[in-house]
N, CA, C and O atoms as a Maestro MAE file, in Angstrom:
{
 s_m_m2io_version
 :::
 2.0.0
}

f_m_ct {
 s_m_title
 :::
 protein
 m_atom[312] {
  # First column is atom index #
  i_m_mmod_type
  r_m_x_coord
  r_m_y_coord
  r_m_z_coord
  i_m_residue_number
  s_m_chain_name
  s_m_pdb_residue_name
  s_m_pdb_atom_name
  i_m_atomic_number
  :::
  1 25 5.570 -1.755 -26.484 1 A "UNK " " N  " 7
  2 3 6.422 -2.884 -26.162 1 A "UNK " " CA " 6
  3 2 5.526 -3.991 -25.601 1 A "UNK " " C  " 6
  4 15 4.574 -3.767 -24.854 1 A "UNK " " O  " 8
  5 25 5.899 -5.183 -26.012 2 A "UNK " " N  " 7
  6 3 4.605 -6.236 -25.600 2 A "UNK " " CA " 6
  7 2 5.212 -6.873 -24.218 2 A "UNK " " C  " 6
  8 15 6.196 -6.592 -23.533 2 A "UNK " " O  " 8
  9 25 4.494 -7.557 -24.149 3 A "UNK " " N  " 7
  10 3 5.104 -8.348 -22.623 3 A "UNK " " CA " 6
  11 2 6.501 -8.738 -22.567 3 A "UNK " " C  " 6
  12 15 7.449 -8.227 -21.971 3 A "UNK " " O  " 8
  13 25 6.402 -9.944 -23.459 4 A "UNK " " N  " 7
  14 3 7.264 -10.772 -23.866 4 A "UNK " " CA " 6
  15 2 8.733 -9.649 -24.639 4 A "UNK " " C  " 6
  16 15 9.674 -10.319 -25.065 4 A "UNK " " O  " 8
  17 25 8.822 -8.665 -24.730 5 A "UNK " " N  " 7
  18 3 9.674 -7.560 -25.570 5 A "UNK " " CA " 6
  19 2 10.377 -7.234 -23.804 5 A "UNK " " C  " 6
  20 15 11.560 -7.312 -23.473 5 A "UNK " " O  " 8
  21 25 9.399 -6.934 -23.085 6 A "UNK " " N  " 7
  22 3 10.108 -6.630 -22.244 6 A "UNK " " CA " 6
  23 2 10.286 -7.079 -20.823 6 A "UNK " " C  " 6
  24 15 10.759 -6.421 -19.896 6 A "UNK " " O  " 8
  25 25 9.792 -8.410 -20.803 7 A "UNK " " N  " 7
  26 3 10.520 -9.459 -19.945 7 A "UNK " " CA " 6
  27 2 12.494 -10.245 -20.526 7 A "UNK " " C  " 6
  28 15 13.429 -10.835 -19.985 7 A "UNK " " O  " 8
  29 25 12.161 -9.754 -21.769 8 A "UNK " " N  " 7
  30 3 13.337 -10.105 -22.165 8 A "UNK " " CA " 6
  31 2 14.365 -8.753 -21.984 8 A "UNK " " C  " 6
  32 15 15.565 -8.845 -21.728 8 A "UNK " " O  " 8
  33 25 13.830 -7.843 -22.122 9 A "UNK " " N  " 7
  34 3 14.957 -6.295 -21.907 9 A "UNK " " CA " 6
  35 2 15.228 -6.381 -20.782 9 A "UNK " " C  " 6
  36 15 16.349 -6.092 -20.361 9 A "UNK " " O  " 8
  37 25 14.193 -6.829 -19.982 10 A "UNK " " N  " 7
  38 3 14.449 -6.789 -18.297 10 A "UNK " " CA " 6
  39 2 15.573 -7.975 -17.614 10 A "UNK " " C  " 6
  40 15 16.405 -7.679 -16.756 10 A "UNK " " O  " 8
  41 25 15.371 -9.519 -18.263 11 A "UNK " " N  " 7
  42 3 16.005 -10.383 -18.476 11 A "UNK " " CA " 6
  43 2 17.460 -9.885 -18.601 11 A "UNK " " C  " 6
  44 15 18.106 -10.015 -17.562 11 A "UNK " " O  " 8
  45 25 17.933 -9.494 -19.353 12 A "UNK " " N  " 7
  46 3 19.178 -9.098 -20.064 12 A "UNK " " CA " 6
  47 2 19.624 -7.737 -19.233 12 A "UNK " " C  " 6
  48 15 20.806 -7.671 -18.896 12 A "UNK " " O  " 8
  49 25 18.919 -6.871 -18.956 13 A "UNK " " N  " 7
  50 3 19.624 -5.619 -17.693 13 A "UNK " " CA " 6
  51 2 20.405 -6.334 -16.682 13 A "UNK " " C  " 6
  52 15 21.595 -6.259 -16.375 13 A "UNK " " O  " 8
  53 25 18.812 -7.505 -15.960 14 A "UNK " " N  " 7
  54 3 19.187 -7.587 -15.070 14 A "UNK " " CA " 6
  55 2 20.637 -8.574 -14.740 14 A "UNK " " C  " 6
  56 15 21.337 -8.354 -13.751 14 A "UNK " " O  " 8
  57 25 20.961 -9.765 -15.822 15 A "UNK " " N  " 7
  58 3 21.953 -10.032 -16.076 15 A "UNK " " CA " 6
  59 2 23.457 -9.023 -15.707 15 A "UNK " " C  " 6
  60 15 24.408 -9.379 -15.011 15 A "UNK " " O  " 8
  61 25 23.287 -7.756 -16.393 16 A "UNK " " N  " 7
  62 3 24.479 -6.781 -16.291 16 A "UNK " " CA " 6
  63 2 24.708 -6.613 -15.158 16 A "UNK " " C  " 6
  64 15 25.911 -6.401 -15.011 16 A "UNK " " O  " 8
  65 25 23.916 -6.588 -13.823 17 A "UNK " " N  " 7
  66 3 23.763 -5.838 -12.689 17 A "UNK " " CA " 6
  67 2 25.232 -7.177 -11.879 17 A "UNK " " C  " 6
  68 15 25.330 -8.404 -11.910 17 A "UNK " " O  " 8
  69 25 25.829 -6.407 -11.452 18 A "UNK " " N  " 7
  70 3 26.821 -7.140 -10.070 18 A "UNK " " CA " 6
  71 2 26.989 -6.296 -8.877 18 A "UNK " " C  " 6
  72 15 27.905 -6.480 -8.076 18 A "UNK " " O  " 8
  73 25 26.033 -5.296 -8.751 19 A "UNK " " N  " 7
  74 3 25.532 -5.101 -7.033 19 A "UNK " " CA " 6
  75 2 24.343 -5.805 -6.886 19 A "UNK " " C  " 6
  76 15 23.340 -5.900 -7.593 19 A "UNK " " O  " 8
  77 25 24.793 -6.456 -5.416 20 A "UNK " " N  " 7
  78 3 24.603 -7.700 -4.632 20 A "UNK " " CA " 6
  79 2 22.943 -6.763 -4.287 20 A "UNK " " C  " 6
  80 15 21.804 -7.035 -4.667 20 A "UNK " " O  " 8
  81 25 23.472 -5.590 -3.405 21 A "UNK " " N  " 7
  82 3 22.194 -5.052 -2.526 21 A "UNK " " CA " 6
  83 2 21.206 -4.936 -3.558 21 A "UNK " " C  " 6
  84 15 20.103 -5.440 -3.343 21 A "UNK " " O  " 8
  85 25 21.460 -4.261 -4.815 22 A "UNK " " N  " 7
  86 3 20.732 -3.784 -5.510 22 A "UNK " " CA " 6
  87 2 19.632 -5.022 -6.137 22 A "UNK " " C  " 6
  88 15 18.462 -4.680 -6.311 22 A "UNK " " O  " 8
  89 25 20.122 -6.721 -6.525 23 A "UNK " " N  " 7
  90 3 19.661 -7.382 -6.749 23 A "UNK " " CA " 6
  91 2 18.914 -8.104 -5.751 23 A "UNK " " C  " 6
  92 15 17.815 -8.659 -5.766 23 A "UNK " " O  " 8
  93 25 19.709 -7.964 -4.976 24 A "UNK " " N  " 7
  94 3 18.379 -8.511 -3.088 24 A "UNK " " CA " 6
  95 2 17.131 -7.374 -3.493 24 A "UNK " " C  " 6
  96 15 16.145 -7.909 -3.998 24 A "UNK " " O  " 8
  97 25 17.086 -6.440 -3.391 25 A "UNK " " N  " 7
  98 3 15.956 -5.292 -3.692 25 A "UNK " " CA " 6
  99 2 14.979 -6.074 -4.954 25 A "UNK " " C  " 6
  100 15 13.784 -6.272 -4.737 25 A "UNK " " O  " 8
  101 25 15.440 -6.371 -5.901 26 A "UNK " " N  " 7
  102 3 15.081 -6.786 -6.982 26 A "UNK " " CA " 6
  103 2 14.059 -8.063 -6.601 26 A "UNK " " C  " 6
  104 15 12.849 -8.269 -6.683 26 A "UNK " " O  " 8
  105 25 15.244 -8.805 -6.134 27 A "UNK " " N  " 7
  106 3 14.471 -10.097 -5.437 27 A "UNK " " CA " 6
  107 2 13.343 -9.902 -4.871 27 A "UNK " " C  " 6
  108 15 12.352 -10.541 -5.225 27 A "UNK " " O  " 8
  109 25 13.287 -8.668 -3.557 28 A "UNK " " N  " 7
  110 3 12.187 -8.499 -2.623 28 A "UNK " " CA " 6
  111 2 10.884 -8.523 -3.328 28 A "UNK " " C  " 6
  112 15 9.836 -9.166 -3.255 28 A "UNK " " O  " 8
  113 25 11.510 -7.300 -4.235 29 A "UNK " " N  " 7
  114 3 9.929 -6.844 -5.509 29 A "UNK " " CA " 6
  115 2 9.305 -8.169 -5.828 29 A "UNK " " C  " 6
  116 15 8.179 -8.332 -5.359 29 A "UNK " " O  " 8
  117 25 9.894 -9.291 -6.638 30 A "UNK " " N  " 7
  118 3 9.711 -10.017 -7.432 30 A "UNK " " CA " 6
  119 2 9.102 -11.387 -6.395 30 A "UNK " " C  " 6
  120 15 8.639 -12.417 -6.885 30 A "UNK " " O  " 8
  121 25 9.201 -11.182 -5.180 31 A "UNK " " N  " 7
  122 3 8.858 -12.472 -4.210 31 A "UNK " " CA " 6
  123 2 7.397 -11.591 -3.752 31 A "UNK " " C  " 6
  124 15 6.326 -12.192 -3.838 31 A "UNK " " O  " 8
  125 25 7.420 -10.232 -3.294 32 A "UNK " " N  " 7
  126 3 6.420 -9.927 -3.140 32 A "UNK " " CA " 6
  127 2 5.175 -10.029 -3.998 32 A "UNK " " C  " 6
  128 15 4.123 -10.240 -3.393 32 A "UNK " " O  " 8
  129 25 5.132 -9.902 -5.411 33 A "UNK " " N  " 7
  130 3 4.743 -10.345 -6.630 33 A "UNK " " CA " 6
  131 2 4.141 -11.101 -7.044 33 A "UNK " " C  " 6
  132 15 2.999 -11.046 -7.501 33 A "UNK " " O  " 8
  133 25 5.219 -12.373 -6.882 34 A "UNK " " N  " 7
  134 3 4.724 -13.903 -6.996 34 A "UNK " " CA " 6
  135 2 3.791 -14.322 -5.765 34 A "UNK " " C  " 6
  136 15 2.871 -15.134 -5.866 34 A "UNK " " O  " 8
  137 25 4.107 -13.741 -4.740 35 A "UNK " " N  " 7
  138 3 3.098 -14.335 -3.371 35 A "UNK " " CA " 6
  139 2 2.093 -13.341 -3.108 35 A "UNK " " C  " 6
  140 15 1.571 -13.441 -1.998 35 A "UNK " " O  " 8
  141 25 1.827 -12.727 -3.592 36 A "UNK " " N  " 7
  142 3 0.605 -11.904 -4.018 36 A "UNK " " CA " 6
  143 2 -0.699 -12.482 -3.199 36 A "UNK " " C  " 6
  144 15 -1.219 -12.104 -2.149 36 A "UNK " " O  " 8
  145 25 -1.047 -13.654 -4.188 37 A "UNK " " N  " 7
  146 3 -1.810 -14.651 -3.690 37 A "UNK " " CA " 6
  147 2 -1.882 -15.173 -2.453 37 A "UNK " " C  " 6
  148 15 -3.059 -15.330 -2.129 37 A "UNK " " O  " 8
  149 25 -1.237 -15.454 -1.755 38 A "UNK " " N  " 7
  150 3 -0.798 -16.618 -0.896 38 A "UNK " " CA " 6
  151 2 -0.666 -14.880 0.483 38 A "UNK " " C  " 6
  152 15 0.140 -13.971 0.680 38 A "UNK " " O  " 8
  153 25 -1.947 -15.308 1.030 39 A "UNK " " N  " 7
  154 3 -2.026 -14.647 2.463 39 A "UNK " " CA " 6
  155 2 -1.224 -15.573 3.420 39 A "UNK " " C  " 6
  156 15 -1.144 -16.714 2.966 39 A "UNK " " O  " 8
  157 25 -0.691 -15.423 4.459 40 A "UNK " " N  " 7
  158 3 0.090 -15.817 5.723 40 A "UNK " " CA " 6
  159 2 -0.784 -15.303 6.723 40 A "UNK " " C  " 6
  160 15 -0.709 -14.127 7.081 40 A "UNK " " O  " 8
  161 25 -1.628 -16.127 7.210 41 A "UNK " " N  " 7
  162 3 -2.353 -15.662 8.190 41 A "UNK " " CA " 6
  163 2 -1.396 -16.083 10.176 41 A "UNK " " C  " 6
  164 15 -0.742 -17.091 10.444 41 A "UNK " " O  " 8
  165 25 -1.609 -15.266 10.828 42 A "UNK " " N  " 7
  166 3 -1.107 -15.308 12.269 42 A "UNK " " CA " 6
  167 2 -2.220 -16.429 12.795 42 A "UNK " " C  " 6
  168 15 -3.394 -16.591 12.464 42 A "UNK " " O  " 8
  169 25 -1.367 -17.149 13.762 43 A "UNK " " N  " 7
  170 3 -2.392 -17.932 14.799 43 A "UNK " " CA " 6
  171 2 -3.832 -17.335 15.053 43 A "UNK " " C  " 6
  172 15 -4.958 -17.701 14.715 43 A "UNK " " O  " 8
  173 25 -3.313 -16.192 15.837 44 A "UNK " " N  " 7
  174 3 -5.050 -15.438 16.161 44 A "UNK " " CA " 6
  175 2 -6.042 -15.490 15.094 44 A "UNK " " C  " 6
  176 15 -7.222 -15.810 14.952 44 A "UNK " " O  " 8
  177 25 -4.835 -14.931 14.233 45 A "UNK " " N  " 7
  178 3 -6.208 -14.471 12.753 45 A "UNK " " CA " 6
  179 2 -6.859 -16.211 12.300 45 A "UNK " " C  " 6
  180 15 -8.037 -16.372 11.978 45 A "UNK " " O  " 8
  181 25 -6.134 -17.041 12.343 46 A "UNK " " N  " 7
  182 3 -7.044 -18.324 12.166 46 A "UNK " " CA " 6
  183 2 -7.903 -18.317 13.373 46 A "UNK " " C  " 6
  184 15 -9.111 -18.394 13.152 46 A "UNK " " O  " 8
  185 25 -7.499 -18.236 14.664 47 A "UNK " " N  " 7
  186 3 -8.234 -18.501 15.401 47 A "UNK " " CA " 6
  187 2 -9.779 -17.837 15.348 47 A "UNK " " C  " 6
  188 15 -10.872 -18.343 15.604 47 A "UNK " " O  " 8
  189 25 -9.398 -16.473 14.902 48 A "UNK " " N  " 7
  190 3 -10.654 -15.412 14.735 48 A "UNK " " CA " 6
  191 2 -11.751 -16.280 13.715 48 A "UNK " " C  " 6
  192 15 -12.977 -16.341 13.621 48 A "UNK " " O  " 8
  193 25 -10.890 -16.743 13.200 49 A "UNK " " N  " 7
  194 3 -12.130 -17.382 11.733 49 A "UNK " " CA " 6
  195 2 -12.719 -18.234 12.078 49 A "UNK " " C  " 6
  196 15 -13.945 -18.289 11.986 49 A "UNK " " O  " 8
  197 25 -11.874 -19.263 12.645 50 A "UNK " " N  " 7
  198 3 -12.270 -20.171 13.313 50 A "UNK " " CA " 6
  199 2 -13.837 -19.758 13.973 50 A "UNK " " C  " 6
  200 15 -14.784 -20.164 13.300 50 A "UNK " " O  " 8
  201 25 -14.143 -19.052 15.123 51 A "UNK " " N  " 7
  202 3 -14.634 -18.413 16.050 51 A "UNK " " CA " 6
  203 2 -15.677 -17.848 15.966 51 A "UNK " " C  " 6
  204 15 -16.613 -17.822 16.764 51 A "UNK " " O  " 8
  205 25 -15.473 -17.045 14.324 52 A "UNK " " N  " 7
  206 3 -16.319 -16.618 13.244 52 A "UNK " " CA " 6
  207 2 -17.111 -17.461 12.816 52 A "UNK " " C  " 6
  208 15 -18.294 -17.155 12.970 52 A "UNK " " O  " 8
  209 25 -16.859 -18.646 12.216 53 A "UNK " " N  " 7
  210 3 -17.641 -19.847 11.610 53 A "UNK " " CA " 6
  211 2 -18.387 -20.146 12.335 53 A "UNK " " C  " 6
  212 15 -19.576 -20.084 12.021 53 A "UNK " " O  " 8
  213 25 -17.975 -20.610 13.656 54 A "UNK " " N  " 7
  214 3 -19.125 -20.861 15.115 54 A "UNK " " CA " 6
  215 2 -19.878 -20.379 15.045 54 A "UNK " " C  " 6
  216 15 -20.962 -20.923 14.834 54 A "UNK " " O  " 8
  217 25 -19.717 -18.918 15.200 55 A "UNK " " N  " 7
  218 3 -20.679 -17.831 15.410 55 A "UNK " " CA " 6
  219 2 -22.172 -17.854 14.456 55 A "UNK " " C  " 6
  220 15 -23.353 -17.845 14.803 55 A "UNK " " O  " 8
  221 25 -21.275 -17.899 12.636 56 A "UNK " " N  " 7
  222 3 -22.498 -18.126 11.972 56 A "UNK " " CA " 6
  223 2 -23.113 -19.229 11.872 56 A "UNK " " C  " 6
  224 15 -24.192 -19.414 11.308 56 A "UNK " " O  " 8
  225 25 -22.408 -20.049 12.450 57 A "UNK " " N  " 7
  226 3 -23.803 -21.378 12.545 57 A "UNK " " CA " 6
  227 2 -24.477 -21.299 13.218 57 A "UNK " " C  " 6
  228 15 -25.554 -21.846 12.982 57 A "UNK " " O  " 8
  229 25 -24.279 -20.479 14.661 58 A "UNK " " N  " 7
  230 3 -25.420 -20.570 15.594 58 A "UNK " " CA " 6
  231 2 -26.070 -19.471 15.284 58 A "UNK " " C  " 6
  232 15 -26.825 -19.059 16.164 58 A "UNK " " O  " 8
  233 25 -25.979 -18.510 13.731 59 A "UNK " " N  " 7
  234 3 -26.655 -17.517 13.369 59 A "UNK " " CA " 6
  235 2 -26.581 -16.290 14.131 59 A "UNK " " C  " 6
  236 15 -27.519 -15.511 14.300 59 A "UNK " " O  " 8
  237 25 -25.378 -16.166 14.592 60 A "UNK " " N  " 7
  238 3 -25.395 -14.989 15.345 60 A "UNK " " CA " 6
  239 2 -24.264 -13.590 14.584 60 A "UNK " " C  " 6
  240 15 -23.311 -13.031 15.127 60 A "UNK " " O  " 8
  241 25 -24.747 -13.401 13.406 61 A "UNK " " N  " 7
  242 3 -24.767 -12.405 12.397 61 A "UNK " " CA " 6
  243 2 -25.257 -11.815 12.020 61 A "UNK " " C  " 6
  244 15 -26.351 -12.340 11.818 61 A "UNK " " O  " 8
  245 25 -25.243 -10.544 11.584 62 A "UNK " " N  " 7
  246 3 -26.277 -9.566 10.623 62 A "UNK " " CA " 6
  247 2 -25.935 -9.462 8.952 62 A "UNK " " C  " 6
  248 15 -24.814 -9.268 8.481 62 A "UNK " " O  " 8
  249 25 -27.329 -9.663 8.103 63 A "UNK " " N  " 7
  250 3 -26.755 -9.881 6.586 63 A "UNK " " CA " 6
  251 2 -26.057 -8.324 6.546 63 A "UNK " " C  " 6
  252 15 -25.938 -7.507 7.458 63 A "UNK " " O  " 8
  253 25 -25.783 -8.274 5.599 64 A "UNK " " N  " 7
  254 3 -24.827 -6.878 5.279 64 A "UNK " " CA " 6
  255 2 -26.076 -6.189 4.836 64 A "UNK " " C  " 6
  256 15 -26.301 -5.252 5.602 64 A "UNK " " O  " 8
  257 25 -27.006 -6.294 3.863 65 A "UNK " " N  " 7
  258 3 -28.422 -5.436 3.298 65 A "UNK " " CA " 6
  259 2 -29.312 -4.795 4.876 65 A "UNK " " C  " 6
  260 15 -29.794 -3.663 4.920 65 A "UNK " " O  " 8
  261 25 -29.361 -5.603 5.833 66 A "UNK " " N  " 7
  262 3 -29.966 -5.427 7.252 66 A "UNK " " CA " 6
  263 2 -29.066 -4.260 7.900 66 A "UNK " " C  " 6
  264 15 -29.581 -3.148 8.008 66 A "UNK " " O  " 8
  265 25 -27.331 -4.529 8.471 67 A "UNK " " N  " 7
  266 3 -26.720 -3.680 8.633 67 A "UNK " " CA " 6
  267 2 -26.799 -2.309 7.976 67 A "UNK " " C  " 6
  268 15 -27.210 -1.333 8.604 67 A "UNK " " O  " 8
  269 25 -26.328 -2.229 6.470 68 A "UNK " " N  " 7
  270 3 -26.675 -1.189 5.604 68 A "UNK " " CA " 6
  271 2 -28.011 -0.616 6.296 68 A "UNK " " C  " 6
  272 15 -27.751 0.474 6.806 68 A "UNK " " O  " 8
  273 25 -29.076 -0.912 6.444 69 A "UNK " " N  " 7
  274 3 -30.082 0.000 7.018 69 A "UNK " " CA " 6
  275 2 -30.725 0.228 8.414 69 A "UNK " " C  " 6
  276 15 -31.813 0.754 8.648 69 A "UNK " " O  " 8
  277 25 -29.800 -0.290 9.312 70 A "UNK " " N  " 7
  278 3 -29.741 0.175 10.273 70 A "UNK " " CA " 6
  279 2 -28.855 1.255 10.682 70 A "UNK " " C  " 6
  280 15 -29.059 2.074 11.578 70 A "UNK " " O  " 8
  281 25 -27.682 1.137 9.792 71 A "UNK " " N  " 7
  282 3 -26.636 2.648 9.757 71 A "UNK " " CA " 6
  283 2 -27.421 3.622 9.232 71 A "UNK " " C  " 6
  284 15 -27.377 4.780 9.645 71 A "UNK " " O  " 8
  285 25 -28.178 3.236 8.306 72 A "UNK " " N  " 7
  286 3 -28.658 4.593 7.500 72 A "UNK " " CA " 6
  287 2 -29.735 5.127 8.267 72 A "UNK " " C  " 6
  288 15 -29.999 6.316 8.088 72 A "UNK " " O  " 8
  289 25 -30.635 4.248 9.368 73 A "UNK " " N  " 7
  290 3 -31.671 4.658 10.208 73 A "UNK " " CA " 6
  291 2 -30.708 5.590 11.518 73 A "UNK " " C  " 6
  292 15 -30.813 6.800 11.720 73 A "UNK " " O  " 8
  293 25 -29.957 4.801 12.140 74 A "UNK " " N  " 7
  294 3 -29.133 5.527 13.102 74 A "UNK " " CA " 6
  295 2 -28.333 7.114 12.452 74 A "UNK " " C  " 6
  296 15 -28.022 7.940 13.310 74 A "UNK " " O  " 8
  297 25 -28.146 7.333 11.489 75 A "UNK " " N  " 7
  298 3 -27.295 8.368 10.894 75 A "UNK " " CA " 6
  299 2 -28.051 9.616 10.558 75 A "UNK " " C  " 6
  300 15 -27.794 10.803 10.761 75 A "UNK " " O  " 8
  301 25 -29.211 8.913 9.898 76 A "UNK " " N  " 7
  302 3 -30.783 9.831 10.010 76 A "UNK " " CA " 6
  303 2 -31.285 10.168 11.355 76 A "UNK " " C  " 6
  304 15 -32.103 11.031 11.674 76 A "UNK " " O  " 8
  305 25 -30.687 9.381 12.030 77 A "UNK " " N  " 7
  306 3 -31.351 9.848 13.578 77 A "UNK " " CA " 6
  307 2 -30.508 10.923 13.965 77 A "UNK " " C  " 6
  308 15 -30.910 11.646 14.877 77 A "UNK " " O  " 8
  309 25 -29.575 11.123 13.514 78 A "UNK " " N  " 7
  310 3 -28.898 12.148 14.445 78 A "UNK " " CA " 6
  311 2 -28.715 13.189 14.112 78 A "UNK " " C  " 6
  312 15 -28.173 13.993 14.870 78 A "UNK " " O  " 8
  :::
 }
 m_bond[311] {
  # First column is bond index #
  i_m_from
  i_m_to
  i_m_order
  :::
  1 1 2 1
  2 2 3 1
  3 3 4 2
  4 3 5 1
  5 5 6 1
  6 6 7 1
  7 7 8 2
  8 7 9 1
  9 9 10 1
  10 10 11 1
  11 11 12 2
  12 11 13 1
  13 13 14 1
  14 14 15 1
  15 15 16 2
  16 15 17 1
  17 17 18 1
  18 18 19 1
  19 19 20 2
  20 19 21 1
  21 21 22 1
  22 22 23 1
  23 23 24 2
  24 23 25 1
  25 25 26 1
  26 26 27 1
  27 27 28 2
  28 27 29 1
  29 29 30 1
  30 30 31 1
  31 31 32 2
  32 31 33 1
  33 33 34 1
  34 34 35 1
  35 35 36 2
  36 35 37 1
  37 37 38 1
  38 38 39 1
  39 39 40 2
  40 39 41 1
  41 41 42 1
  42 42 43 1
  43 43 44 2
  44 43 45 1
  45 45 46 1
  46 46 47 1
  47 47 48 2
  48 47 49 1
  49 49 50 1
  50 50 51 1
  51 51 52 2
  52 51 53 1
  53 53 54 1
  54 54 55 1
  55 55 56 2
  56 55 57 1
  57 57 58 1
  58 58 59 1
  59 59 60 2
  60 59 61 1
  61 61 62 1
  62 62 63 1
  63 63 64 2
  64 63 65 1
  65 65 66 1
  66 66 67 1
  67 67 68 2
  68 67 69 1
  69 69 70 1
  70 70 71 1
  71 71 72 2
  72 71 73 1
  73 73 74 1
  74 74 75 1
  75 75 76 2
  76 75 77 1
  77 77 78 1
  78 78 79 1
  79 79 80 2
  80 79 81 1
  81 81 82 1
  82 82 83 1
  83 83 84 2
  84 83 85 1
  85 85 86 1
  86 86 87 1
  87 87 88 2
  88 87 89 1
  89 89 90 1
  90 90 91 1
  91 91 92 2
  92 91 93 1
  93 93 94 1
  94 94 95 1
  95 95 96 2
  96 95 97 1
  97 97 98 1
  98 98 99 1
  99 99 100 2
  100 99 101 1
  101 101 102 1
  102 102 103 1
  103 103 104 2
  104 103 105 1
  105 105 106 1
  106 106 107 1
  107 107 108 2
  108 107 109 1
  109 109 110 1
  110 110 111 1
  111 111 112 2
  112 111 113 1
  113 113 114 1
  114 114 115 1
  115 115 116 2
  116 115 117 1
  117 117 118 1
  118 118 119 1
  119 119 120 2
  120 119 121 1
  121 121 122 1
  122 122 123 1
  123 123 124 2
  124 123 125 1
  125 125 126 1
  126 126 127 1
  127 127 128 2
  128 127 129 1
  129 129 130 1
  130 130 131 1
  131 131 132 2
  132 131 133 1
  133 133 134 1
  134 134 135 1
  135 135 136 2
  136 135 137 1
  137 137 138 1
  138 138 139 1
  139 139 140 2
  140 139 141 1
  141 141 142 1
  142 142 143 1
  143 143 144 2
  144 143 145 1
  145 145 146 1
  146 146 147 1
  147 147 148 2
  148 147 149 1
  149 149 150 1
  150 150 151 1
  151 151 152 2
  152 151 153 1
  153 153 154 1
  154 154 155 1
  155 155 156 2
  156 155 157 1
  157 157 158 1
  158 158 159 1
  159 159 160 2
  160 159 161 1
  161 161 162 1
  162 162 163 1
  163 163 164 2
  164 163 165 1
  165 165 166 1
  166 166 167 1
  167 167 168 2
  168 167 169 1
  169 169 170 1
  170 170 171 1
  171 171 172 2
  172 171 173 1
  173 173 174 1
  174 174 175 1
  175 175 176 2
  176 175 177 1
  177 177 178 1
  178 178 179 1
  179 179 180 2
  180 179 181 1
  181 181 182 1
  182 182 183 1
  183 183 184 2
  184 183 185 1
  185 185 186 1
  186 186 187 1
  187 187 188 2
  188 187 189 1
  189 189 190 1
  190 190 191 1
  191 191 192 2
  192 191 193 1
  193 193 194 1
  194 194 195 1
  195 195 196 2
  196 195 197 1
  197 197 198 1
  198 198 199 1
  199 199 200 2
  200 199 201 1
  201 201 202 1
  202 202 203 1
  203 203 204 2
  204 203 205 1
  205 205 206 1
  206 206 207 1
  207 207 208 2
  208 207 209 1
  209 209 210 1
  210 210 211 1
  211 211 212 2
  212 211 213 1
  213 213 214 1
  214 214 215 1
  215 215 216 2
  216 215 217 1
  217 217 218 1
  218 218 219 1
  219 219 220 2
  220 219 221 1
  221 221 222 1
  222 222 223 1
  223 223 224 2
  224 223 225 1
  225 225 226 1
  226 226 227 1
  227 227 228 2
  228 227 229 1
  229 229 230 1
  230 230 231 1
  231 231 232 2
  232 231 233 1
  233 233 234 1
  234 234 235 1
  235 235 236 2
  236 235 237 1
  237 237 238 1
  238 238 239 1
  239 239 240 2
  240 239 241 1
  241 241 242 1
  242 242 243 1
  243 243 244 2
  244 243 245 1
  245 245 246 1
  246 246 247 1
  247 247 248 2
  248 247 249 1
  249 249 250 1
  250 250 251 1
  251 251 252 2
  252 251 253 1
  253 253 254 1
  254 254 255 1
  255 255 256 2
  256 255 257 1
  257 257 258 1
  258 258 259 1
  259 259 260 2
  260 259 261 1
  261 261 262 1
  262 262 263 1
  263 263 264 2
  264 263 265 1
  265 265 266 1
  266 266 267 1
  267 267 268 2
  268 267 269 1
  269 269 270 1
  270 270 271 1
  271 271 272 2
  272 271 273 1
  273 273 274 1
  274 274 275 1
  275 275 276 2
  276 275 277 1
  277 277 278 1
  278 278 279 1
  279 279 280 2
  280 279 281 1
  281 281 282 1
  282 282 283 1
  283 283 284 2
  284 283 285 1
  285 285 286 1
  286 286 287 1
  287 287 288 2
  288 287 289 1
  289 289 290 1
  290 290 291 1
  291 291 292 2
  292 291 293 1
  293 293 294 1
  294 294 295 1
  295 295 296 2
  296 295 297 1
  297 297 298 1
  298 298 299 1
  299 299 300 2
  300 299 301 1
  301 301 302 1
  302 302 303 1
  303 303 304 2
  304 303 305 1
  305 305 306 1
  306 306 307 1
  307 307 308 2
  308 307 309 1
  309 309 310 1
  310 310 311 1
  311 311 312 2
  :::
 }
}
């Protein structure tokens, strides 16, 4: 069945349907879906980034290749 075969079967079910709850459910799926994309970040969590950015300008980060081998030195150590 190709896409288009069964956006239209789905189209046409969902037409039949006249429970209310059952189509709110439907809805939920289909909003969760479409906003997929689209993160909602909390105050803090901007703030964190924010905070973050600072941080790496004044270079106070480790590259991830550096990290990676300092775990693997500490893990060997023990």
């Amino acid at each position: 069945m190709t896409t288009f075969e069964l956006k239209t079967l789905l189209i046409h079910r969902i037409s039949e349907i006249n429970d209310v709850s059952f189509l709110r459910a439907l809805k939920t799926i289909l909003d969760t879906k479409t906003e997929a994309g689209v993160i909602q970040l909390t105050q803090d969590q901007l703030e964190d980034i924010i905070e973050s950015k600072k941080e790496i300008e004044k270079g106070l980060f480790v590259e991830n290749n550096v990290l990676d081998k300092q775990v693997r030195q500490w893990l060997n150590a023990r």
